[in-house]
Every structure is written in C-alpha cells, then in structure tokens.
C-alpha positions as CSV (number, residue, x, y, z in Angstrom):
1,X,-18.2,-2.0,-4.0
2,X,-19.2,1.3,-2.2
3,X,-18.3,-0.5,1.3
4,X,-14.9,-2.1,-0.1
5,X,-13.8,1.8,-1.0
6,X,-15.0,3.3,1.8
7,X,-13.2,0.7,4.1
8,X,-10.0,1.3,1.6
9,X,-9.8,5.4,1.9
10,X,-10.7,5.3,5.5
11,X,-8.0,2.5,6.5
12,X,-5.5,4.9,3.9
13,X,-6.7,8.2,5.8
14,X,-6.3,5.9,9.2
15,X,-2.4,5.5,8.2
16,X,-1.6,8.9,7.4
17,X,-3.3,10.2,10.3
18,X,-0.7,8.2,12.2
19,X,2.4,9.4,11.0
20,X,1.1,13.0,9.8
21,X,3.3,14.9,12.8
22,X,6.4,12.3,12.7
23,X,10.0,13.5,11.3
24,X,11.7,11.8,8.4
25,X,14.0,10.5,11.8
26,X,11.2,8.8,13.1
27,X,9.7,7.3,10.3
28,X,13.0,5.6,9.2
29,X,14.1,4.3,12.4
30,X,13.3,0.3,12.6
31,X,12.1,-0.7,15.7
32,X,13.3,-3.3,18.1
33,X,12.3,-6.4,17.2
34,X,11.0,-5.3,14.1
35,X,12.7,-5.5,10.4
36,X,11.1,-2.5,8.5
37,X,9.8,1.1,9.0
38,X,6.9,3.3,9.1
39,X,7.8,4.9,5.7
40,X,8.4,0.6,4.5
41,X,4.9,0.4,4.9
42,X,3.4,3.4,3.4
43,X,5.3,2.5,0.1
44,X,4.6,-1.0,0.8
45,X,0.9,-0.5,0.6
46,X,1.5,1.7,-2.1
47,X,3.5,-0.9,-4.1
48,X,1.1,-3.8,-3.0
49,X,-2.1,-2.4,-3.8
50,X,-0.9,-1.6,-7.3
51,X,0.7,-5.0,-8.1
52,X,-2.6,-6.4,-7.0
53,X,-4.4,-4.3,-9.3
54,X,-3.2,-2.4,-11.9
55,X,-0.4,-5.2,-12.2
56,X,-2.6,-8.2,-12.1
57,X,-4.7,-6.8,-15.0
58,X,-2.0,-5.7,-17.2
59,X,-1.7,-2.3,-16.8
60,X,0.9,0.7,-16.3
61,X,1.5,1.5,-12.4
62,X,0.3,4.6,-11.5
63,X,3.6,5.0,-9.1
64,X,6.9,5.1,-9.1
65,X,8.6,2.1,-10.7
66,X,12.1,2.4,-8.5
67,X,9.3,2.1,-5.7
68,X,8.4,-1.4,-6.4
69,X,11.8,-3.2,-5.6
70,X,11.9,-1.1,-2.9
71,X,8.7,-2.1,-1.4
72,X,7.6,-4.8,-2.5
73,X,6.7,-8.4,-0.5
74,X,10.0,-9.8,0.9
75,X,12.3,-6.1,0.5
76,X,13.1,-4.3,3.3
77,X,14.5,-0.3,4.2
78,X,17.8,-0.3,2.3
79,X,18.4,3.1,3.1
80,X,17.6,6.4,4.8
81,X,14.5,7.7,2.8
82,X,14.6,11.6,2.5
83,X,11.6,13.6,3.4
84,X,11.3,14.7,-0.7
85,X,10.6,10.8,-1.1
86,X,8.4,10.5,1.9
87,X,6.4,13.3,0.6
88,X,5.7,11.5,-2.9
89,X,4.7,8.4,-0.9
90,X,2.6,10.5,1.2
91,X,1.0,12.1,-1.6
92,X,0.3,8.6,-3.2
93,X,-1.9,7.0,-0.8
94,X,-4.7,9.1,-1.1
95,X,-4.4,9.7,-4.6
96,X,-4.1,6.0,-5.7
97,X,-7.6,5.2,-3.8
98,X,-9.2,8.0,-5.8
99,X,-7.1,6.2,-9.3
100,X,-8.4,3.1,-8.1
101,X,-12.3,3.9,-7.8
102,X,-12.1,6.2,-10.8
103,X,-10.4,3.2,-13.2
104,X,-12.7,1.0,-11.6
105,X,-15.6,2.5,-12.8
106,X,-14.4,3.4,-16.4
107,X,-14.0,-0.1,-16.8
108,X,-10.6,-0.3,-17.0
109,X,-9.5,-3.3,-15.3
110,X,-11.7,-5.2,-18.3
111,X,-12.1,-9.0,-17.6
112,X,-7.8,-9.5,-18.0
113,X,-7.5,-10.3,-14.8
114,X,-4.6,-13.1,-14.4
115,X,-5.2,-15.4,-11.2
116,X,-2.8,-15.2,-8.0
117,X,-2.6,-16.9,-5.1
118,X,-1.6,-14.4,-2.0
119,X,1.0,-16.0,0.5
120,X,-1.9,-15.5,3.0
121,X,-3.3,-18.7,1.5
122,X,-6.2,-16.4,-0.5
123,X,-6.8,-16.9,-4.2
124,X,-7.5,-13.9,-6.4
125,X,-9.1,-14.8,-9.4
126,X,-11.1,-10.7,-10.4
127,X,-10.0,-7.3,-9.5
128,X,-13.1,-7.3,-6.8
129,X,-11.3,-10.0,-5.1
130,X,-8.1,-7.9,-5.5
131,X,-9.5,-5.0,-4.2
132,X,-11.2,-6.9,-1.1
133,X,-7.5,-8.4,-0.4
134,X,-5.8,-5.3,-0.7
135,X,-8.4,-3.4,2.4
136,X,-7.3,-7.1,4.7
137,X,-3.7,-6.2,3.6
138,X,-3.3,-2.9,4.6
139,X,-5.6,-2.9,7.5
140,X,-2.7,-5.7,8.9
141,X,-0.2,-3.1,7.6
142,X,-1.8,-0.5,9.9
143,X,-1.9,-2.6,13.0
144,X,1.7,-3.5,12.2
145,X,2.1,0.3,12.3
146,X,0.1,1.3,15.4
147,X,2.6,-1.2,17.2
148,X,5.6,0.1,15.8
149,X,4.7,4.1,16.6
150,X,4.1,2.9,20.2
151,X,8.0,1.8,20.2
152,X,9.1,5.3,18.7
C-alpha cells in the first residue's frame, strides 16, 4: 500500500506543479479540440477519487457536494470557475491523499465495500482495488493535462 500512496501524492503533487503559475484565465479556457479544462480535471480527480472511495464504501465525502455534479464522469465546465473555487480545489488535492491514507489505516473503509465496474472495463470489488484505479485514473487525467497546457 506504501507504493499505491506514494504513486497517488506524487501523481497529485505532479498536477499541481503543472498549473501552480497559471491564471484563473488559463485554467478555464477549453482547448481546441478538447471539451473540458484544466480546473475540470483537478475537481474531476477530486470528485472521482472520492466516489471511488469514500462513496463506494458508504461514507460522507470529504469535499464539496455541489462539486460532484460538477465534476463528475460524463459533466463538463458549465461555467467560468472563480479563483476563490479554484483555490478550494487546489487546496483539496493534497489534502484528500493525506484523508485517504489516514482513513485507510484507521480502518475506516471496513469490509462495506459495494462492487463497481469502471467504464475502463476494470472491476472494483475492495477499496485496495479502488485505490489502485484511482492512481491509473488520474495519472491519464495528468497526461490529458500535460497535452492541454501545451495548447495554452
């Protein structure tokens, strides 16, 4: 489990490194051939990671619940998102890896874990094969995101 949260906070620390010196401007604008945003993603993996988890076994999100319909599989930017927001959701991806090992290892998941079935074709049957998902998710997110700077 070490390896799976040390690949987690470094792909997290990977993503914020990437958009640390951008504006709110620049992080809302959708590139060309592309039908979401840098700041769709960071609340995207946000969202994801905790319907994966936390949702999957049961349990309160540990993020904003306006965020969810927001960024969730299938949504896309809606609107210009305001650098008080994009703070929050910068905040957040950190924080929730530090939530995540922390519950992890007070047991709180517990054995409620109710099976999914990932549109990548993956089936999630235990929050270790949530968390292991979650690092292929968001280390696609990122290379989604490297392209999409390039553009900006």
């Amino acid at each position: 489990m070490n390896f799976l949260f040390n690949t987690f906070r470094q792909t997290r620390k990977n993503i914020l490194e990437l958009v640390e010196d951008m504006s709110p401007e620049d992080l809302n604008k959708v590139p060309s051939g592309f039908n979401n945003n840098l700041i769709w993603h960071l609340g995207h993996v946000l969202v994801t990671q905790q319907l994966l988890t936390y949702g999957r076994c049961g349990l309160p999100f540990l993020i904003r619940d306006h965020w969810i319909p927001l960024y969730r599989k299938g949504s896309k930017p809606e609107a210009f998102v305001p650098l008080e927001e994009i703070e929050l959701i910068k905040k957040g991806i950190p924080m929730m890896v530090d939530e995540l090992i922390e519950d992890y290892y007070g047991k709180r998941f517990g054995k409620a874990f109710q099976p999914y079935e990932t549109s990548y074709g993956i089936p999630l049957n235990s929050i270790e094969d949530a968390i292991r998902f979650n690092n292929i998710h968001e280390a696609l997110h990122y290379g989604y995101m490297m392209s999409q700077r390039r553009l900006l």
